[in-house]
C-alpha positions, 0 to 999 in steps of 0.5 A: 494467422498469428495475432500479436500486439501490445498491452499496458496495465496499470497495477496499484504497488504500494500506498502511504498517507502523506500530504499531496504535493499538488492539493496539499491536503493528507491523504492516501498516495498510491504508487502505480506502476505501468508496464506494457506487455508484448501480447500473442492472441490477446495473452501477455507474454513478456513486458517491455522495460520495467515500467513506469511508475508515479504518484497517483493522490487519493484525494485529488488524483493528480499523478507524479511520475517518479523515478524506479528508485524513489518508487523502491523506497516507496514500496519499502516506506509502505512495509514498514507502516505496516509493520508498524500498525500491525504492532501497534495494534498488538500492543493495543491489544495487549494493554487491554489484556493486562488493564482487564487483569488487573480491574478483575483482581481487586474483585471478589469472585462472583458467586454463583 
């Protein structure tokens, strides 16, 4: 007996913070992506298509559904954030490290 069937999962993509369309209030939007997989004895074997993707507020949780191509945009608009605040933070750093420099050069050495 061969026990076949399908399955859809739900996978977290990406995720930005801007203001939901549906609550108006700033938050985390998530990009979810679901796919439903052809199954063999309960194991995913291959997807159907290439899915279905929306919006999902982290606020309110209303969904949008958009398109692949919008949600090609989305995932790279995450990168970029990140990018973005993970420079920032070594930036920030890296103006503690000179301003704590510059405080210890006017000062004498500690005797010991």
């Amino acid at each position: 007996m061969i026990i076949f069937g399908s399955r859809t999962s739900s996978k977290i993509v990406a995720m930005l913070v801007f203001v939901c369309g549906a609550c108006g209030r700033e938050a985390a939007q998530r990009l979810v992506r679901r796919r439903t997989w052809f199954t063999l004895f309960f194991t995913p074997i291959f997807p159907f298509g290439h899915g279905t993707y929306a919006i999902s507020c982290a606020y309110c949780g209303a969904h949008s559904p958009i398109t692949r191509e919008n949600a090609d945009r989305f995932v790279k608009d995450s990168e970029a954030a990140q990018i973005n605040a993970e420079a920032d933070r070594i930036l920030a750093a890296e103006d503690a490290r000179i301003a704590a420099e510059q405080n210890g050069q006017g000062q004498p050495p500690l005797q010991g």
